[in-house]
C-alpha positions in Angstrom: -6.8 116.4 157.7 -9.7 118.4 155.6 -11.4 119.2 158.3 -8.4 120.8 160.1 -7.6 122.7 157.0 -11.6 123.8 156.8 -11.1 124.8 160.6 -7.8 126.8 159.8 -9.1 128.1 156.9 -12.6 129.5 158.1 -10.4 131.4 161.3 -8.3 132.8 158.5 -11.3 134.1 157.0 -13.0 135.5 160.3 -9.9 137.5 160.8 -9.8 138.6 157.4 -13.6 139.8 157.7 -13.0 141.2 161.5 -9.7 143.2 159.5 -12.1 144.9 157.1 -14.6 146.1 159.3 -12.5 147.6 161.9 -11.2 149.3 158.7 -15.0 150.9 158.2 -15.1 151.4 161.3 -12.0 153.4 162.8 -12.4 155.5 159.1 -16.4 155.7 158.5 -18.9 158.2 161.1 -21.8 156.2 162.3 -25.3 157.7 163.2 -27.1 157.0 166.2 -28.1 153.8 164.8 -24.6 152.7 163.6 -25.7 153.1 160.1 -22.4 154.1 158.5 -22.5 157.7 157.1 -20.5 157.0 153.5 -21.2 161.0 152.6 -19.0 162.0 155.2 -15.9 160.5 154.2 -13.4 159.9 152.2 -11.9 156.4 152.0 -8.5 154.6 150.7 -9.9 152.7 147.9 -6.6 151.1 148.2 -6.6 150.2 151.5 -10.2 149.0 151.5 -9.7 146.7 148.0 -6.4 144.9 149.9 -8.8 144.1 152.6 -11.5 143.3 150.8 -9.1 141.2 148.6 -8.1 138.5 151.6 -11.5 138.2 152.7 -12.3 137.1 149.2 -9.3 135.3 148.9 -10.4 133.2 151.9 -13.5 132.6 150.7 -12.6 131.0 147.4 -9.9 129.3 149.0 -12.5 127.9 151.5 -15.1 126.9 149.1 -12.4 125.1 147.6 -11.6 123.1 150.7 -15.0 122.6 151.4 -15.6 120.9 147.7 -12.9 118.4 148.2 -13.9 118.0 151.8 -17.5 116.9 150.8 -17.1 115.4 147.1 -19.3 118.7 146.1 -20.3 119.9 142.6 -18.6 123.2 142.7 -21.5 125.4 140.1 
């Protein structure tokens, strides 16, 4: 069962991360090098914290499943 919910978990957080850079992406110029060009822009700090927020959210959560999962010493 915990490695099921790790599996679950880490696809959860893939899409989350996949979610926030499309974000930069579609809303963010790139140079030739795809460097993002943050100058030119201006961004919905809204929109970016909520999507920030459930990649984070996985994370934690994940760490969590991963400390039970192994019998780790969270620090």
């Amino acid at each position: 069962m915990k490695k099921e919910s790790v599996i679950k978990e880490l696809k959860k957080m893939g899409e989350a991360r996949e979610n926030f850079y499309k974000y930069l992406d579609k809303n963010i110029p790139q140079d030739k090098n795809n460097i993002y060009k943050f100058e030119d822009t201006k961004l919905d700090a809204k929109e970016i914290y909520s999507l920030f927020f459930k990649m984070d959210y996985q994370s934690r959560k994940l760490k969590g499943l991963l400390v039970d999962a192994y019998d780790l010493k969270a620090e």
